[in-house]
N, C-alpha and C positions, 0 to 999 in steps of 0.2 A: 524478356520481362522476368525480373525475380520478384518471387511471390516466400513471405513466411508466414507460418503459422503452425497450431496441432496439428499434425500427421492424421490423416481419414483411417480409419481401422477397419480391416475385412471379417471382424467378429461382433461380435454383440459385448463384447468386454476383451479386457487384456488381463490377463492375471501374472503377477511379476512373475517373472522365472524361478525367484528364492522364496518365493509364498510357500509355504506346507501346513496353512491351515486347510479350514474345510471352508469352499464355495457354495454361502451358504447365504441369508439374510444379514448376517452380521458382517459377512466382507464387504458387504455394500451400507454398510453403517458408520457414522462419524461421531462419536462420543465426546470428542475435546470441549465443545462447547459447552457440556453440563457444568465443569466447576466457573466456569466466566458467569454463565447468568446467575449462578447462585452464591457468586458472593457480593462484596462489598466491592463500589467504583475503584480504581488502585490511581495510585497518588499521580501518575504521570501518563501519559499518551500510550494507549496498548492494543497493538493489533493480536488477535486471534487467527490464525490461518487454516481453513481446512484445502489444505492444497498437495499436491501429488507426493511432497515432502511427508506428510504426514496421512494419508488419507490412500493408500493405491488404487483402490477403487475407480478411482476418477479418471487411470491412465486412459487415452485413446477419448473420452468424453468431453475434449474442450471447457470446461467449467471450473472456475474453483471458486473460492467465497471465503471472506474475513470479518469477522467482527469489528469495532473500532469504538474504545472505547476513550470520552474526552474529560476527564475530570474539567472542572470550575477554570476555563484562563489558559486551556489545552492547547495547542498546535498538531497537525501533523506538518511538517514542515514541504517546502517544495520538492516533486519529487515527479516520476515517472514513471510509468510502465511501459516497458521496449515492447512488449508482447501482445499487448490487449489493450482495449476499452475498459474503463472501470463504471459498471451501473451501481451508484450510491444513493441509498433508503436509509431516511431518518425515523430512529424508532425511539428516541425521547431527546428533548432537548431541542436546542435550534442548532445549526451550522452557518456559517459563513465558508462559499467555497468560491474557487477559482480558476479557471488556467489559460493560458498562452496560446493563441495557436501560432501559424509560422510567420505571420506577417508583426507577432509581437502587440498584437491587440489582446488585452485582459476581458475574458468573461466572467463576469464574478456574479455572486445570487446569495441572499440569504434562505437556508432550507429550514421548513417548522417540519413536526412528524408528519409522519404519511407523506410526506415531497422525495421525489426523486430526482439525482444531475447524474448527466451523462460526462464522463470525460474520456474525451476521444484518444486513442491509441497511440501512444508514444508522446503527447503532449504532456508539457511541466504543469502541475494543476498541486492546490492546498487546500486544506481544510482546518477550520479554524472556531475551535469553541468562546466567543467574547462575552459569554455570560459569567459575571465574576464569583458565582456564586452556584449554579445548577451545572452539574454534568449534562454531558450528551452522548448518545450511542446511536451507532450507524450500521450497516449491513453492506458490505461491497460485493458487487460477484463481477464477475473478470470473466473471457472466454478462450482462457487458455487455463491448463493445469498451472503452468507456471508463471503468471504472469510477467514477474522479476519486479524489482524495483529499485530504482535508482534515487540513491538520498539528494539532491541539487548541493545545499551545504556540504555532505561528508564527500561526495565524489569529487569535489572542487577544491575542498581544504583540508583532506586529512588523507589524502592518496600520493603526497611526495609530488606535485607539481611543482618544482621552483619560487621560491618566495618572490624571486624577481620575474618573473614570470605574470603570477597570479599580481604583482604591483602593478604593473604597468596595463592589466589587462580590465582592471577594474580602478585604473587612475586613482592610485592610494600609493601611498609607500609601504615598505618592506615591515616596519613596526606595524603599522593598522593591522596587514594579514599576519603577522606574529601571534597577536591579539585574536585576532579571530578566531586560528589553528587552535592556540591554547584554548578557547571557549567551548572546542567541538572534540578536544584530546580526550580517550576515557577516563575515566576518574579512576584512579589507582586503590 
């Protein structure tokens, strides 16, 4: 049986090996979040991350947490997490969410604040602001430092799979996925 997950830790913390501050209150602090709550919504779909990328503290502590924030007509588009469950808290606005499990059945929920959805581990799952007009923000926390995440869109049409490949796999022709690619190319 293969099992994945966070590695169990035989200390009470990990401290990175190139750390040379002082182990202190403040090592175990995450400050990124102050300039999100204090400013204005931003024009497009925007996760905040406090996760082992940014935060070392967390190493060895299975958890990490992102903000999400949905301006007016938002998407987070389809997507996955290899590594974790995502527990998602709505803390203004509503949400419409979603996802897949393996038989291809869709659970979908509309969330008001105070609602919590669970999306289970490795499942393709969306979240979706359809209020045209009121932002919404959300709380995720994951039980892994790293959760990862996989975009369904950009891992599909913007990683060099074969044009005739992706035609025939999604019963379209080679122009449709043209189209598409170019919709998801960065802007220059």
């Amino acid at each position: 049986m293969a099992m994945a997950g966070d590695p169990n830790i035989i200390t009470d913390f990990v401290v990175p090996a190139n750390y040379s501050g002082t182990i202190d209150g403040s090592f175990f602090t995450f400050t990124g979040m102050r300039s999100v709550i204090s400013s204005d919504y931003p024009s497009t779909f925007t996760v905040t991350k406090a996760s082992l990328a940014n935060f070392p503290a967390l190493d060895g502590q299975s958890v990490s947490y992102a903000l999400l924030q949905f301006p007016a007509g938002a998407i987070n588009p389809p997507h996955t997490h290899p590594r974790s469950a995502e527990l998602l808290f709505v803390v203004e606005g509503s949400l419409n969410v979603g996802f897949i499990d393996t038989t291809n059945k869709l659970y979908t929920q509309t969330l008001n604040v105070g609602d919590m959805f669970v999306f289970p581990k490795g499942l393709v799952h969306y979240q979706s602001n359809d209020d045209p007009k009121q932002p919404t923000a959300a709380i995720s926390a994951f039980g892994s430092v790293n959760a990862g995440t996989i975009s369904v869109p950009l891992s599909v049409f913007t990683t060099g799979i074969d044009d005739t490949i992706l035609a025939k796999a999604f019963k379209t022709d080679i122009a449709t996925i043209q189209k598409l690619k170019a919709g998801l190319a960065p802007k220059a």
